[in-house]
Backbone as a ProteinNet text record, in pm:
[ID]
protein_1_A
[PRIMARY]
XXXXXXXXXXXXXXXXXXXXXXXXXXXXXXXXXXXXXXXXXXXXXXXXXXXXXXXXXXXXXXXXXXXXXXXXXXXXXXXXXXXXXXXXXXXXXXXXXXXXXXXXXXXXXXXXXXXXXXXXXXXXXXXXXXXXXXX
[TERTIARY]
90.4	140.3	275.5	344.5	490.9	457.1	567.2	546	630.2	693.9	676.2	547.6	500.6	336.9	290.7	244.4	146	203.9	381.3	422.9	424	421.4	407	234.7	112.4	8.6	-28.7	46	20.1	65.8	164.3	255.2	190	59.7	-4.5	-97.9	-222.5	-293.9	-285.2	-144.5	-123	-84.5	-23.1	-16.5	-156	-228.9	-377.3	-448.7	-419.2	-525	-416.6	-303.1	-294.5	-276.2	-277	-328.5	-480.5	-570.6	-734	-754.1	-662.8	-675.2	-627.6	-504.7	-445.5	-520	-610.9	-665	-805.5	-867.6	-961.7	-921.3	-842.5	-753.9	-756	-700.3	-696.9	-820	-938.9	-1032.4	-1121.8	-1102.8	-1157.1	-1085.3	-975	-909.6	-929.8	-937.1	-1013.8	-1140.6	-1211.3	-1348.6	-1383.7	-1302.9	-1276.3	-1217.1	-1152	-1057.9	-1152.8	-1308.9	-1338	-1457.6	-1517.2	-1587.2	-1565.5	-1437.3	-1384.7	-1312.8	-1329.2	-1245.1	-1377.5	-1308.8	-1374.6	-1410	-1423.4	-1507.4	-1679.9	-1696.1	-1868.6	-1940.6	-1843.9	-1822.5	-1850	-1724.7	-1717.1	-1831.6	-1850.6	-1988.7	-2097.9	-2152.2	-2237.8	-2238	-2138.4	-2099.4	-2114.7	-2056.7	-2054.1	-2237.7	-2293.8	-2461.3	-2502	-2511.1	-2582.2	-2517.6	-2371.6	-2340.4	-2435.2	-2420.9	-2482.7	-2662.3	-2693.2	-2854.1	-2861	-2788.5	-2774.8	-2789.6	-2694.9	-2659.3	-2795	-2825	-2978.2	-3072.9	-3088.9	-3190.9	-3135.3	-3068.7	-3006.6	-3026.7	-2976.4	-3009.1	-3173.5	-3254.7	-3386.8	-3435.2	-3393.6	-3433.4	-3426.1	-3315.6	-3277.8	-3342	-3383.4	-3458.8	-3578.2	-3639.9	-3737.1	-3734.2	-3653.3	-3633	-3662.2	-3534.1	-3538.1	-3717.9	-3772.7	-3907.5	-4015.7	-3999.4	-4079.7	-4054.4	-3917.3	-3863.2	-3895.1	-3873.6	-3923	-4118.2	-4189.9	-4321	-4323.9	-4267.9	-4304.2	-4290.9	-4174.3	-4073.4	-4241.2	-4234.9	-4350.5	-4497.7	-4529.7	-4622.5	-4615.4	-4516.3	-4478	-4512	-4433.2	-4429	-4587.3	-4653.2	-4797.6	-4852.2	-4822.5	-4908.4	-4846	-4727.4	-4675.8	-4757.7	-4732.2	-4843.3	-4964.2	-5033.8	-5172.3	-5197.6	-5120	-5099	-5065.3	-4983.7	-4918	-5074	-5138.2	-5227.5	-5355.2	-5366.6	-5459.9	-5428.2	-5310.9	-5257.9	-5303.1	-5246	-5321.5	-5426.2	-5534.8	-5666.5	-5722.2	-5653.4	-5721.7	-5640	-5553.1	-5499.5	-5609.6	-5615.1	-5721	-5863.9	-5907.4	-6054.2	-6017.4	-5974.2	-5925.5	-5885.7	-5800.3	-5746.1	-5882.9	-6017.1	-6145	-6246.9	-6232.9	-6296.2	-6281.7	-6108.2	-6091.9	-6106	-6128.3	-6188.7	-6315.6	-6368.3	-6558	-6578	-6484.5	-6477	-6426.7	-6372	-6339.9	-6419.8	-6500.3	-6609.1	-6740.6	-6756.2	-6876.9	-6844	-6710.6	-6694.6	-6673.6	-6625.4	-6680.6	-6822.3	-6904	-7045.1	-7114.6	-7048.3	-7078.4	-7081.4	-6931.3	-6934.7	-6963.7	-7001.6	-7070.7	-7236.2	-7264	-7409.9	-7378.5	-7304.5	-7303.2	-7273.2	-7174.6	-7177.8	-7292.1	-7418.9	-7520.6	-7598.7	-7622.3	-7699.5	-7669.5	-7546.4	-7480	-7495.9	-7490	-7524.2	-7716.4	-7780.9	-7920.1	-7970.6	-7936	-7925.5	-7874.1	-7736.7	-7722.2	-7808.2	-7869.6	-8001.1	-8098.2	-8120.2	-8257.3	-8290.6	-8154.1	-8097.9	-8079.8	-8027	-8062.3	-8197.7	-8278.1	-8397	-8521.9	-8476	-8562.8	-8473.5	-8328.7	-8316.7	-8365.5	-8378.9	-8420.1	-8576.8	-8658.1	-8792.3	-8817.7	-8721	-8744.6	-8688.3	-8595.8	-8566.9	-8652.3	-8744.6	-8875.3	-8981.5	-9004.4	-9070.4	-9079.1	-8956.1	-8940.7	-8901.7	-8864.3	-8908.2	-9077.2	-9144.6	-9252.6	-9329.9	-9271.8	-9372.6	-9321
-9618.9	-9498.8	-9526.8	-9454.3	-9451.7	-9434.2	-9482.6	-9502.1	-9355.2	-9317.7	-9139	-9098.1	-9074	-9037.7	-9051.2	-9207.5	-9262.4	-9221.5	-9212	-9173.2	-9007.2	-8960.1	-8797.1	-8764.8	-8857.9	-8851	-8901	-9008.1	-9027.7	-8944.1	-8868.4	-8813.6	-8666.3	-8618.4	-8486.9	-8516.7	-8648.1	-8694.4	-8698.9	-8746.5	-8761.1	-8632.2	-8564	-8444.4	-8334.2	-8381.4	-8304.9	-8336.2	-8448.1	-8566.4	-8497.4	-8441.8	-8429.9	-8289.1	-8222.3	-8068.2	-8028.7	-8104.2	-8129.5	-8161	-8254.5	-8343	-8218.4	-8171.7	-8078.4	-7975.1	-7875.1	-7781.5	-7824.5	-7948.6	-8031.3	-8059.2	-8063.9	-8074.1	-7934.5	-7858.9	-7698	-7621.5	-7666.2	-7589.4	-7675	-7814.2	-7871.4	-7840.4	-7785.1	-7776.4	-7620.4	-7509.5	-7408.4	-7357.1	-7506.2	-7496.3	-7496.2	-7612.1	-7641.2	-7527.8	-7468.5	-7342.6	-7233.4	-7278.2	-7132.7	-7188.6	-7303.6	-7372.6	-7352.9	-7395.3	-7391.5	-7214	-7156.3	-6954.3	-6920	-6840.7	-6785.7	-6659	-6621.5	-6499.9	-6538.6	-6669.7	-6696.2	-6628.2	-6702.6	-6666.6	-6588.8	-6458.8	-6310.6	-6263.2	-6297.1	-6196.9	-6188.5	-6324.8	-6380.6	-6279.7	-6302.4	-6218.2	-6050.2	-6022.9	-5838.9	-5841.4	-5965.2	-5920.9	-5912.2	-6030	-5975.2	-5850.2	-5824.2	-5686.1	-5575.2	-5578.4	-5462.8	-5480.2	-5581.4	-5571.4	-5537.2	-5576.5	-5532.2	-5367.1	-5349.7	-5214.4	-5120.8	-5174.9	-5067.4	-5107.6	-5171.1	-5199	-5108.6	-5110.7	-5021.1	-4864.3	-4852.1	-4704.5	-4637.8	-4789	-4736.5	-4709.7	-4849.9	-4777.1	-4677.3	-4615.1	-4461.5	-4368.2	-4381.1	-4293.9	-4277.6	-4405.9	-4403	-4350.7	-4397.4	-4293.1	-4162.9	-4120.5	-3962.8	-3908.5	-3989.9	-3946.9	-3962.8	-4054.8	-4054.1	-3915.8	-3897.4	-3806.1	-3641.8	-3622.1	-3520.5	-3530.2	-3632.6	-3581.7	-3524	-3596.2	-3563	-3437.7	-3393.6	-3213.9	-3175	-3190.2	-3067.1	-3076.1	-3222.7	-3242.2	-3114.8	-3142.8	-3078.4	-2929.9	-2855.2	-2737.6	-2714.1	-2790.3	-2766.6	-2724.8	-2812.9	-2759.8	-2632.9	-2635.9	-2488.8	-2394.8	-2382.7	-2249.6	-2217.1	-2400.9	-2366.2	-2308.8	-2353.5	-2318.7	-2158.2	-2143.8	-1967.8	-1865.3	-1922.2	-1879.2	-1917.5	-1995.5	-1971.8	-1865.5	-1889	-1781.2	-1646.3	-1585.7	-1488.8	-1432.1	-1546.2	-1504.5	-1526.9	-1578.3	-1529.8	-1451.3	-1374.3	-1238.8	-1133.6	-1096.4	-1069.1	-1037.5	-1146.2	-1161.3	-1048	-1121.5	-1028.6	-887.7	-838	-737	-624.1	-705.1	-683	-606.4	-733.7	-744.2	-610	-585.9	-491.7	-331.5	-337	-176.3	-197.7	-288.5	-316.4	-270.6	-295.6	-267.1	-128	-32.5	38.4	146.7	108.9	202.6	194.4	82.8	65.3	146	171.5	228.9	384.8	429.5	548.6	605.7	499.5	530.4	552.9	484.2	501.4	621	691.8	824	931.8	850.5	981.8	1000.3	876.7	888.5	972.6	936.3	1044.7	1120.6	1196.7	1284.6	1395.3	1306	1402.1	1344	1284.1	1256.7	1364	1411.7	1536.5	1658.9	1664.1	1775.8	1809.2	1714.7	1765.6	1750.8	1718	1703.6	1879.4	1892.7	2029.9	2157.9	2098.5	2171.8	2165.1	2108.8	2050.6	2131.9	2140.7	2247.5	2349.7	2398.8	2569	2606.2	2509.6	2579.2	2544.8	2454.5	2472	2596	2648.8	2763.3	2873.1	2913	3015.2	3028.9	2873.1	2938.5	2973	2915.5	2961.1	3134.9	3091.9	3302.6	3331	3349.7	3396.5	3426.2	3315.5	3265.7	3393.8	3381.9	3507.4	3618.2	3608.6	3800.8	3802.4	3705.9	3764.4	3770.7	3747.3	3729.3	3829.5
8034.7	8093.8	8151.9	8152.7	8195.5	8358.3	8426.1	8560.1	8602.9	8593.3	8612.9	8610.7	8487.8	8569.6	8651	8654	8754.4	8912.4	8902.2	9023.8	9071.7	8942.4	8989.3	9005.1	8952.8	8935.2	9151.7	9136.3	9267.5	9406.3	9352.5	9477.5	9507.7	9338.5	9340.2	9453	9412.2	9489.5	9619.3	9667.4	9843.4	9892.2	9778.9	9847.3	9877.8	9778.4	9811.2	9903.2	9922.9	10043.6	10140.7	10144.7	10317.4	10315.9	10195.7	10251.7	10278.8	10257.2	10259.1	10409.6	10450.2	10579.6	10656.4	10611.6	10727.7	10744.6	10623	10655.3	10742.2	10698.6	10737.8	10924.8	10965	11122.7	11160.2	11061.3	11137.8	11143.6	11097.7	11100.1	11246.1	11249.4	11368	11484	11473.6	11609.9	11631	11499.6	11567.9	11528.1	11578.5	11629.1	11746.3	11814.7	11929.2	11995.1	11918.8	12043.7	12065.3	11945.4	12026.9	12092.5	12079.2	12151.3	12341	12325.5	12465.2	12507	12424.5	12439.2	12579.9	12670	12730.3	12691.8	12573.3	12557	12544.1	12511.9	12541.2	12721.6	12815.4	12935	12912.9	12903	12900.6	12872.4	12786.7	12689.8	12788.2	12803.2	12951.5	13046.5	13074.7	13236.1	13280.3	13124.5	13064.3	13074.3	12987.4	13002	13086.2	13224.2	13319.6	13401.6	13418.8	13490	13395.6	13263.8	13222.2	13227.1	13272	13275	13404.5	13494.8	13648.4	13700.6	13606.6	13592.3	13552.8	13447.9	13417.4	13487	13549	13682.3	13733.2	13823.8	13900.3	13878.5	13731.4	13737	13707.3	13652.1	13669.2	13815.3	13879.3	14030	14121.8	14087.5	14141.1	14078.8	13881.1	13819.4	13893.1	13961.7	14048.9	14142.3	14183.9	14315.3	14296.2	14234.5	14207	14114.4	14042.9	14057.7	14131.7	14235.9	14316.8	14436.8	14477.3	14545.5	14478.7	14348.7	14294.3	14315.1	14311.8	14303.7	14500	14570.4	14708.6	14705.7	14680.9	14737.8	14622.3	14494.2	14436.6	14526.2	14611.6	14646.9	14753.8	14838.6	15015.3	14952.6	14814.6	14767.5	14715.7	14661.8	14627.3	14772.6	14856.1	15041.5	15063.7	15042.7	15179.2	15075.9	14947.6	14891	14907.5	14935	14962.9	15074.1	15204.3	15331.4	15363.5	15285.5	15241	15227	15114.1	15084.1	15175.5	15248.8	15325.8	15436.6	15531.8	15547.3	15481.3	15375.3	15381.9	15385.6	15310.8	15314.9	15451.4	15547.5	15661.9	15706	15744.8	15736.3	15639.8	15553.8	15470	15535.2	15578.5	15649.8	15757.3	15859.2	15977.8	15933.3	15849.3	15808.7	15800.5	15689.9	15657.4	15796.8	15856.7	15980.5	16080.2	16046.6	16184.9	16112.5	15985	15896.5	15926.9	15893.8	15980.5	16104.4	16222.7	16337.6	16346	16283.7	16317.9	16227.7	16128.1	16062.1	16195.8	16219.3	16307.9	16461.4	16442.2	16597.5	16536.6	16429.2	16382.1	16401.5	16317.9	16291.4	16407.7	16543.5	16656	16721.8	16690.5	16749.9	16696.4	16537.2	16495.5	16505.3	16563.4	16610.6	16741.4	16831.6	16929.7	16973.2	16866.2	16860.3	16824.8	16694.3	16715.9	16778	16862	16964.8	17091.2	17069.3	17215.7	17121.7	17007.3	16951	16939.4	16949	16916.1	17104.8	17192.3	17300.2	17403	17328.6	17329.3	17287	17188.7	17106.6	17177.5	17231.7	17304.5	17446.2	17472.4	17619	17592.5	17477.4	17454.2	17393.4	17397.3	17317.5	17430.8	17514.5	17651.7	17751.6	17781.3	17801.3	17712.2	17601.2	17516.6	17598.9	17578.6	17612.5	17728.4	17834.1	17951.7	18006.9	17876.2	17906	17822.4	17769.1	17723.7	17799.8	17870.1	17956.5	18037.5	18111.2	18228.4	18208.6	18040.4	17987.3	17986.3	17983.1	17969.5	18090.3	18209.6	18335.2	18420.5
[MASK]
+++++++++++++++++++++++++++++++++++++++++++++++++++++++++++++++++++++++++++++++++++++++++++++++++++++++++++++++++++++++++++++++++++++++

């Protein structure tokens, strides 16, 4: 072989061996750059704020449903309360038409009790003016 060859054969070779090496260097050095990048950090850090975060807003969801069952609880009483309320209003309401039929029924017993009473007095006057038409 002619030594041109072997020298252009050799100069292909070294040149491949150090573009192999060099890309072989640039891929280890950015391995390393992201080995050491603080976006691993970052990422980390973004996770627990954002797991923080939905705690957080479950606990207020809690809140706010525990706070919503009380107010419907408090609102379930005042109606029942409302409503007992009226039904004893109601009773009483009942009570005082009872009382006031029975104090009817009253005077209308005595009223005929003064009416057959009245009867009773003109028909012992009648016989006694009989009486002394006939004597």
């Amino acid at each position: 072989m002619s030594l041109a060859k072997i020298h252009d054969r050799l100069h292909i070779s070294t040149f491949w061996e150090q573009k192999i090496g060099s890309d072989s260097q640039h891929a280890e050095s950015e391995e390393q750059r992201k080995r050491k990048s603080a976006l691993k950090k970052l990422r980390g850090e973004w996770s627990v704020r954002l797991d923080n975060r939905s705690k957080h807003l479950n606990k207020l969801n809690d809140n706010r449903s525990k706070v919503n069952e009380v107010n419907e609880v408090k609102e379930v009483n005042k109606v029942k309360e409302v409503n007992e309320i009226n039904e004893v209003e109601e009773v009483n309401e009942v009570e005082e038409v009872n009382e006031v039929e029975e104090v009817e029924e009253v005077n209308e017993v005595n009223e005929v009790e003064e009416v057959e009473e009245v009867n009773e007095v003109e028909e012992v006057e009648e016989v006694n003016e009989e009486s002394a038409d006939l004597a």
